[in-house]
N, C-alpha and C positions, 0 to 999 in steps of 0.2 A: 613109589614116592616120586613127585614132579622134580624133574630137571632143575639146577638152582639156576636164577640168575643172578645179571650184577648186583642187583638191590639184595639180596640172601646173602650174597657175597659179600657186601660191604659190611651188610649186619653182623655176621661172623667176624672180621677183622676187627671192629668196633669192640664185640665182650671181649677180646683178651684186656680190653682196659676201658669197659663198657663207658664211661661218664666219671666224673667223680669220684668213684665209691674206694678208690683202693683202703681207706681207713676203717671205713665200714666193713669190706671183704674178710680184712684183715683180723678184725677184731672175730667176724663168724667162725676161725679159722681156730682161735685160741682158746673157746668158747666147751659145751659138751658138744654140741653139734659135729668137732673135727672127731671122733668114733667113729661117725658114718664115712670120713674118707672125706677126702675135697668133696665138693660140690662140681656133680655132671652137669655141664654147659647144655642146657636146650635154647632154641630161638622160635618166637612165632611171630609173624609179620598180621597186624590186624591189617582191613583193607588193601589197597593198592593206589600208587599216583595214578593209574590208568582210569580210576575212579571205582574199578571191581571191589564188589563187597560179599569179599573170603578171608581165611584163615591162611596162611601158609606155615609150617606144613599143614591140612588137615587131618591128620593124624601123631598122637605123639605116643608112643609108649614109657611106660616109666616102672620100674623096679620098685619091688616093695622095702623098705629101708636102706633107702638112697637117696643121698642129701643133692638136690637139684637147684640149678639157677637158673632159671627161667626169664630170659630179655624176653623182653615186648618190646614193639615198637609199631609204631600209628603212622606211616607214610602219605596217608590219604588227606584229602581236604576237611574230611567229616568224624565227627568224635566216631566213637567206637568202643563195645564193652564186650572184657572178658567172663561171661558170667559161669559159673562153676558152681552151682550149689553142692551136688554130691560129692563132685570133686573135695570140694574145702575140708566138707564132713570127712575126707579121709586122708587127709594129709596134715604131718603138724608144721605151721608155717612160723618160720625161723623172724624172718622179715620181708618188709618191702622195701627198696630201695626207689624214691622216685626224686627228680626235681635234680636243680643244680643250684647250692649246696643239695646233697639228697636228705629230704625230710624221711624219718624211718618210721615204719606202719608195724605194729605187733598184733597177733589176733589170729582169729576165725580172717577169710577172705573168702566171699561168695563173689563180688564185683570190682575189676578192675575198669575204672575207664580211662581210655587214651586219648586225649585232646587230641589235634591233628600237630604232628612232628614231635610227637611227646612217646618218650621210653621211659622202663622202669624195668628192674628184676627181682622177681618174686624166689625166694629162698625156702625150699620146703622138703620136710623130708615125706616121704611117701610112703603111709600106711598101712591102709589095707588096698587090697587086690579089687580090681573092677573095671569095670568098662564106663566110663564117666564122660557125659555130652557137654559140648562145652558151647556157647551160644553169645552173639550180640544179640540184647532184646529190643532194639530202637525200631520201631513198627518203618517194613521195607527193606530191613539187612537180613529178613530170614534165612536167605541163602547163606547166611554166616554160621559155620557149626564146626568143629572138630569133634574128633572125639581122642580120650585119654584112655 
């Protein structure tokens, strides 16, 4: 796994009280979803201010029936999409948390996209077991991929 820097670092410091959400958190908390235990903190930085167009980390592993919070955040000048199809198919997603106030997203998620300086966190418990590719499809970000 690459080296953090400040910018991973600041993002970190930021989900202990990501934006707005502690109402929302709150509510996930009291909810059936608290069975699975808090919610494990992951972070993924779409693009870079440097203008690179990657995922950070690119790699995320994740447990099968573990309820996950998933920030994002788009540092870059240029939108940017989380896209997961197989992923979605196997996770059951709690919510989305995006925007300030945060508007809440329920559902299936195959596509997130990140305007440039736009975060959000995806809440989801994790299903079944696999190796799931995760992609920006904007023709020129190919080099954008993790994998789950």
């Amino acid at each position: 796994m690459p080296a953090h820097n400040n910018t991973n670092v600041r993002m970190r410091m930021r989900y202990d009280n990501p934006w707005p959400y502690t109402a929302s958190t709150e509510k996930i908390g009291t909810k059936k979803f608290a069975t699975f235990g808090p919610a494990t903190p992951l972070t993924v930085t779409l693009g870079a201010k440097s203008g690179e167009f990657r995922f950070e980390p690119d790699n995320l592993k994740l447990t099968q029936g573990k309820l996950y919070a998933l920030a994002m955040d788009n540092p870059s000048d240029v939108p940017h999409y989380f896209t997961a199809l197989d992923l979605a198919r196997s996770v059951y997603t709690v919510v989305v948390l995006a925007g300030e106030p945060p508007a809440e997203f329920k559902g299936q998620v195959t596509d997130l996209e990140l305007k440039p300086g736009a975060q959000l966190v995806w809440y989801f418990v994790a299903m079944r077991p696999g190796t799931y590719d995760v992609r920006c499809p904007i023709k020129g970000h190919e080099a954008m991929s993790t994998i789950c």
